[in-house]
DOLUMSE-336457 format. One record per residue: residue in one letter; x, y, z of N, C-alpha, C, O in turn. Coordinates in steps of 0.001 Angstrom, whole numbers, plus 500000, padded with zeros to 6 digits. Layout:
aXYZXYZXYZXYZ/...
REM end
This chain:
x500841498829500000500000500000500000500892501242500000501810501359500812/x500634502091499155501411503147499304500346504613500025499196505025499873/x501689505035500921500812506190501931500664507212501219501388507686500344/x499228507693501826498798509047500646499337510472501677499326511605501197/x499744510233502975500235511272503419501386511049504043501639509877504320/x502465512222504455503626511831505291503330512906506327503072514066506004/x503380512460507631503929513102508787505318513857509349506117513476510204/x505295515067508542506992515560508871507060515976510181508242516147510479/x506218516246511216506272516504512331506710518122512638506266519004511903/x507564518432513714508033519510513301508864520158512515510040519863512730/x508662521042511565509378521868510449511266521811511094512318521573510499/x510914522203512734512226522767513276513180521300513280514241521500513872/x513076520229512886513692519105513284514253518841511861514967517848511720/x514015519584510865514514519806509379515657521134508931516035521254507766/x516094522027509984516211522676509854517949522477509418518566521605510030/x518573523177508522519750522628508304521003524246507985520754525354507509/x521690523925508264522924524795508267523067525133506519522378524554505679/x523990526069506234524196526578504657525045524951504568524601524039503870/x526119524844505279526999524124505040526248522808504771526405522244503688/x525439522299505716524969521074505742523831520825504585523506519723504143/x523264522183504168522304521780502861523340521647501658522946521076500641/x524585522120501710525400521815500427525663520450500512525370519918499442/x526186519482501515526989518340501670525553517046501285525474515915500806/x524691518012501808523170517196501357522916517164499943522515516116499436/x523143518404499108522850518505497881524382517585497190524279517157496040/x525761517337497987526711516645496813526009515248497250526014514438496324/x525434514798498391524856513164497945523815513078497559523311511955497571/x523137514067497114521620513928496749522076513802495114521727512830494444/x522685514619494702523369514252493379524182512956492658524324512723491457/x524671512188493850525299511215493578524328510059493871524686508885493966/x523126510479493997522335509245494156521255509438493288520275508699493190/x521545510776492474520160510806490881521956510220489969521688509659488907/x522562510245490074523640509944488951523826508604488753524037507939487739/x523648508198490501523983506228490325522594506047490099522620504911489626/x521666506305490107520236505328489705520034506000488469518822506070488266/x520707506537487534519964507532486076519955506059485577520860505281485879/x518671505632484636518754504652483731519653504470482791519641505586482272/x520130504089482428520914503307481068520438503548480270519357502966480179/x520761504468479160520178504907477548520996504675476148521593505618475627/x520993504006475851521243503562474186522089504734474026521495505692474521/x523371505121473486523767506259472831523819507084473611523994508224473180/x523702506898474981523736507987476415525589508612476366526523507814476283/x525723509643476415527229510643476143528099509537477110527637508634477807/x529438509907476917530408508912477714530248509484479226530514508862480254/x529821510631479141530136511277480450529048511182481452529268511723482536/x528163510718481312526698510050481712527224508855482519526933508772483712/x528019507888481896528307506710482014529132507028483536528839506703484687/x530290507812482970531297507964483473530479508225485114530375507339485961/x529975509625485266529252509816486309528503509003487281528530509016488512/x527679508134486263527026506678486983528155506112487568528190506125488798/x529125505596486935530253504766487513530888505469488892530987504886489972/x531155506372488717531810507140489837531273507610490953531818507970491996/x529643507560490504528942507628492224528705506580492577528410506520493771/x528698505007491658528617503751491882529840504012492722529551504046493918/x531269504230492437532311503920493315532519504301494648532903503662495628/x532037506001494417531701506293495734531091505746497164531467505614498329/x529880505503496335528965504629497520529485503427498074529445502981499221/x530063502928496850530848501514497243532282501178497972532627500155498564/x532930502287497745534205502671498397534180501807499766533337502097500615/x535020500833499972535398500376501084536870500656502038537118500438503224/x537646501210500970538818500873501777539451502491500892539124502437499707/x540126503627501188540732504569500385540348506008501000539947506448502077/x540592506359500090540374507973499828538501508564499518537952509554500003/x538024507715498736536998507684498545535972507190499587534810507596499562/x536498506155500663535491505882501629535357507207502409534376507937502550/x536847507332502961537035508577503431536267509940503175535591510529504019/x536444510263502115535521511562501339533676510934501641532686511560502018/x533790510028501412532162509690501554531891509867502989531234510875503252/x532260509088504031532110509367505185532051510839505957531182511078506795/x533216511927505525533429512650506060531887513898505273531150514683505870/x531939513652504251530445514576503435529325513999504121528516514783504616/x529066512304504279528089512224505454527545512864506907526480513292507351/x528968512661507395529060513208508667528656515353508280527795516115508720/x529442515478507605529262517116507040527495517453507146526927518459507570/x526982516288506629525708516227506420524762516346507380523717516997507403/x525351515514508297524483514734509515523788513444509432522868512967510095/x524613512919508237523824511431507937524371510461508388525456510957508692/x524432509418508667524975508029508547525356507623507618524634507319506669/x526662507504507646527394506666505966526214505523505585525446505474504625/x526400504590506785525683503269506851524442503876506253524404503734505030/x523288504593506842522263504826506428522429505241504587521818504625503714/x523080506030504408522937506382502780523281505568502067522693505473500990/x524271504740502355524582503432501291523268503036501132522798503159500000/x522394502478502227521330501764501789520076502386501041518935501981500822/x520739503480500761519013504159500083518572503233499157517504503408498570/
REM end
C-alpha cells in the first residue's frame, strides 16, 4: 500500500545549516547519477558519472570511503544509512 500522506512533524527538526544543505545537495546528486537509467547512445560522460557515484557509495577501503564518510558526517547522515538508500 502506498501512503497518501507523510507526517513531517516539526518543520524545526529539518532545519539545516548553509553548510549542511550543500553536503546534502553533493549526495543527493550522487544518488540521481547512480540510479539515472541506462540509455542507448547515452554521452560517455553520463556513464562515466554513473560509475563514479557507483564507486563512491561503494568505496570500502581509500580515499573515497574517506571523502564519503566525512560529506556524510558534514551532512548529519549516517554513511551506513545512505549506502542503503
Amino acid at each position: 500500500m502506498i501512503p497518501t500522506s507523510v507526517s513531517l512533524g516539526s518543520l524545526s527538526e529539518f532545519t539545516t545549516t548553509p553548510h549542511q544543505t550543500l553536503y546534502l545537495a553533493v549526495i543527493l546528486q550522487a544518488i540521481v547519477d547512480v540510479t539515472k537509467p541506462v540509455i542507448r547512445g547515452e554521452p560517455p560522460s553520463v556513464t562515466h558519472q554513473r560509475n563514479e557515484a557507483h564507486a563512491w557509495f561503494s568505496a570500502s577501503i581509500g580515499t573515497a570511503r574517506d571523502d564519503f564518510e566525512i560529506i556524510c558526517s558534514y551532512a548529519g547522515l549516517s554513511p551506513t544509512n545512505v549506502r542503503t538508500f
